[in-house]
C-alpha positions, 0 to 999 in steps of 0.5 A, a space after each residue: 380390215 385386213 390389208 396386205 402389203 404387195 410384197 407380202 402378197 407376192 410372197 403369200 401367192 407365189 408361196 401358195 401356188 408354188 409350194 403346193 405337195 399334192 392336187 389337194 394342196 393346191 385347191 386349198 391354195 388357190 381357195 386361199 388364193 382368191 381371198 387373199 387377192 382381194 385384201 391387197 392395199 399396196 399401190 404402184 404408180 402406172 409408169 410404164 417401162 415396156 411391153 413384154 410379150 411371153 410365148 409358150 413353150 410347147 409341150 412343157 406343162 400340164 393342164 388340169 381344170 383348175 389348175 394349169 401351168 407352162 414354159 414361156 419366153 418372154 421378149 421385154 422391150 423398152 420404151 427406148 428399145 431396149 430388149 432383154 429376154 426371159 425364161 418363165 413358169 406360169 400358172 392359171 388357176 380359179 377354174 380357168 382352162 388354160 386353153 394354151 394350144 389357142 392362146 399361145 402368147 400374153 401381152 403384159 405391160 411392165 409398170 413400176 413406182 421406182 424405176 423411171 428409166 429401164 435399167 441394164 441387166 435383167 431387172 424383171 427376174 423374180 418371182 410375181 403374184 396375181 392380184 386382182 386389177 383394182 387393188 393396183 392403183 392405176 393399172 388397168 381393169 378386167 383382168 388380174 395383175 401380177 406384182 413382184 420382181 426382184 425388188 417388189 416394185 414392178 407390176 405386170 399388167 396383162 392383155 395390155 392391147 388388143 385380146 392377146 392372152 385375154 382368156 388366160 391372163 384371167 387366171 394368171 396365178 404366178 409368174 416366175 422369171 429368170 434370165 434366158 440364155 441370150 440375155 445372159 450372153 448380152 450381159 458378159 464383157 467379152 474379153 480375151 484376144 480378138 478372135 475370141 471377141 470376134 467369135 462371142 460377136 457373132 455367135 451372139 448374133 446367131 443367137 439374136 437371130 435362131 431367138 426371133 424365129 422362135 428356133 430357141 434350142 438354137 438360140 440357147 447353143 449359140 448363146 452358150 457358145 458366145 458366153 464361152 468366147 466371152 471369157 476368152 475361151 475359144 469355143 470350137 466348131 460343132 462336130 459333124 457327129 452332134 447331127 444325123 446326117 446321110 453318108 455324103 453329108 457328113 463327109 461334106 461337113 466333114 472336110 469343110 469342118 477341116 477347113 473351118 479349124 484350119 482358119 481359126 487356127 491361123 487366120 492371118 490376120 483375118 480373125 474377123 472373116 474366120 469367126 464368121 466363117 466358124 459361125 456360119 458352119 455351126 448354122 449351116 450345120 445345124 439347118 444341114 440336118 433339116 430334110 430339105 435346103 431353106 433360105 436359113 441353110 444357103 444364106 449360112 452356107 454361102 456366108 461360110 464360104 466367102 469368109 473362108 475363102 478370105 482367110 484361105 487366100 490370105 494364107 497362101 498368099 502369106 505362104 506365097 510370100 514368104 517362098 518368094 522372099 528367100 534368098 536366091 543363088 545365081 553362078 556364072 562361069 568364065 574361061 580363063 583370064 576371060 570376063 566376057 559372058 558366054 552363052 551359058 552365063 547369058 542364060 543364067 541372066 535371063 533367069 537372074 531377070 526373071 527372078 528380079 521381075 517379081 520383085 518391088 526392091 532388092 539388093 543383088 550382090 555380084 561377087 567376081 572370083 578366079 582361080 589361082 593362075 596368074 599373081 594375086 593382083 591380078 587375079 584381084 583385078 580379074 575378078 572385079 571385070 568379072 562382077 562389073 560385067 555381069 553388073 552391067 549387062 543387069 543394068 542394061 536389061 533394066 534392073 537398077 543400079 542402086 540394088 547391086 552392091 559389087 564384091 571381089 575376092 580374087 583367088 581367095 574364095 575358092 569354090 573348090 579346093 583342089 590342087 589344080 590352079 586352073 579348076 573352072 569352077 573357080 572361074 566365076 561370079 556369083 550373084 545373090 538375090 535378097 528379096 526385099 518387096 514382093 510384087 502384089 500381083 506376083 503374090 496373089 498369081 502364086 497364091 492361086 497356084 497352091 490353092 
């Protein structure tokens, strides 16, 4: 008697059904088919690694009375709860009608003689042929098993629970498997700066999500679009333009998109809340397009807005900071041979306060100048009652005497060079302020100013 090996079965089948030229061809394939299912010999221990589920992809394939074949996705899960996810062809032969729009989804238990443990990657891929159940030592009866993968070694056993697929796993003929879009964005090792990381995160978790609510168009974008930040590469926000939108809706996403680009170009340091806030506007985006609001749109929207608005206030309030951290000029005027404070040099202290009362520390710098009347000691002498009284009333309005640093030039720093030893501009103290700390809630006041 003839027997067969599993691996030169699946060959034999999968050569058959695939390579088929014409509808002629294909009956003679399928005759052959049936005989060769009943010749197999090779045994595969029933360990089972998982369940996996393949749900048709409607509108691909066609379906004729002997022959039928489709589209699918197919979620794996492990008996740890590993997930990993494929992209399928199959076919249902021997005079079964596929019937898909009743049964859209097979049930397979995955078994194999090799493998004890599910192994990373996308072990499943490959390419599978049907046999009949009781040539398969412990695999279930009723209904025809497939056997193949990439290593031969792997039997899917249909309609393992319940009658899912039961009337179409009858039939199966081939299998075919390859990695879906999302599990090939879960195989990358994301790299490149954080943001880059970040986005890959979080678009990979978009495509998580568009994936198990069966929306697998955009499963399959935001996968592309996580393989992309994987590399290190930063993918950019969706263009209004890829949906059709009312006049007022792209304008909208239009000025937000602006807002979005903004973020990713200077998070400040807030690179996590401006992936977020990329992703969630290419899902707020993408569910804009759709007739009427959904939970998907306005929990997307709302995500958006809170992750921009962090990276937003953050910064202005960087901006803030920095406008608030330059250095600031003060000038008081005396009159001659005087140090005495006048009106006018009072108000120019009050606005000396103000400016100090944003700040956490300074250092204030009062430096006292004269013009050339009198001798040059004198004038030394001067200048220096000059600062201390400008220093003095500081203290005493409550700005600490540890910030201010003193300094006189007497007569040789003149404001102006003109001929006239009593020109009043000469007669004065100026008082530099050099941030070093800025109040938090001076920054966050101001902030909200330019927002």
């Amino acid at each position: 008697m003839i027997r067969m090996t599993a691996s030169a079965l699946k060959s034999t089948i999968v050569g058959l059904v695939c390579g088929y030229r014409s509808v002629r061809h294909l009956i003679l394939s399928l005759v052959a088919l049936s005989f060769a299912a009943g010749w197999a010999g090779n045994a595969l221990a029933d360990v089972q690694l998982g369940n996996m589920i393949c749900t048709r992809i409607s509108g691909t394939g066609f379906n004729l009375l002997i022959f039928s074949k489709t589209q699918v996705r197919c979620t794996f899960k492990g008996r740890v709860d590993a997930e990993q996810w494929y992209l399928g062809e199959t076919g249902v032969a021997l005079g079964v009608d596929l019937k898909w729009n009743k049964e859209e989804r097979i049930l397979f238990g995955i078994l194999s003689s090799t493998v004890k443990l599910v192994p990373e990657g996308d072990f499943l891929s490959g390419k599978y042929g049907g046999v009949k159940a009781d040539a398969a030592l412990g695999v279930g009866a009723g209904v025809a098993v497939l056997l193949g993968g990439s290593s031969d070694t792997i039997a899917l056993q249909p309609a393992v629970e319940g009658s899912t697929g039961v009337g179409v796993a009858a039939g199966l003929s081939y299998l075919i498997l390859e990695p879906d879009p999302l599990n090939k964005a879960r195989l990358v090792t994301p790299h490149g700066s954080l943001l880059a990381m970040a986005l890959y995160a979080n678009y990979f978790d978009a495509a998580y999500k568009f994936y198990h609510r069966s929306d697998y168009e955009g499963s399959d974008h935001f996968s592309g679009k996580a393989i992309t930040a994987s590399s290190g590469t930063l993918p950019v926000p969706d263009a209004v333009t890829k949906w059709k939108l009312a006049e007022l809706r792209q304008k909208e996403a239009s000025a937000i998109r602006e807002r979005v680009v903004t973020a990713i170009e200077d998070p400040t340091g807030k690179e996590i809340d401006a992936a977020k806030a990329q992703v969630n506007y290419d899902c707020w985006l993408r569910e804009l397009a759709s007739d009427a609001p959904n939970p998907i749109l306005v929990a997307c929207r709302d995500s958006m807005n809170a992750h921009l608005k962090v990276v937003e206030t953050a910064v202005a309030e960087e901006f803030t900071e920095n406008v608030l951290k330059q250095p600031s000029w003060y000038r008081t005027l005396f009159d001659t041979d005087s140090a005495e404070l006048d009106k006018f040099g009072l108000g120019v202290v009050d606005e000396i306060l103000a400016r100090i009362g944003q700040l956490d520390s300074a250092r204030v710098y009062v430096m006292g100048n004269t013009d050339r009347t009198g001798s040059t000691k004198y004038n030394l002498g001067l200048s220096e009652k000059r600062a201390e009284s400008v220093k003095s009333t500081l203290v005493r309005a409550g700005v600490p005497a540890a910030w201010m640093t003193p300094v006189v030039f007497g007569e040789h720093n003149p404001a102006s060079l003109s001929a006239n030893p009593h020109n009043a501009l000469n007669r004065r103290v100026d008082i530099l302020v050099e941030p070093i700390k800025i109040k938090p809630s001076v920054i966050k006041e101001e902030a909200k100013k330019i927002r």
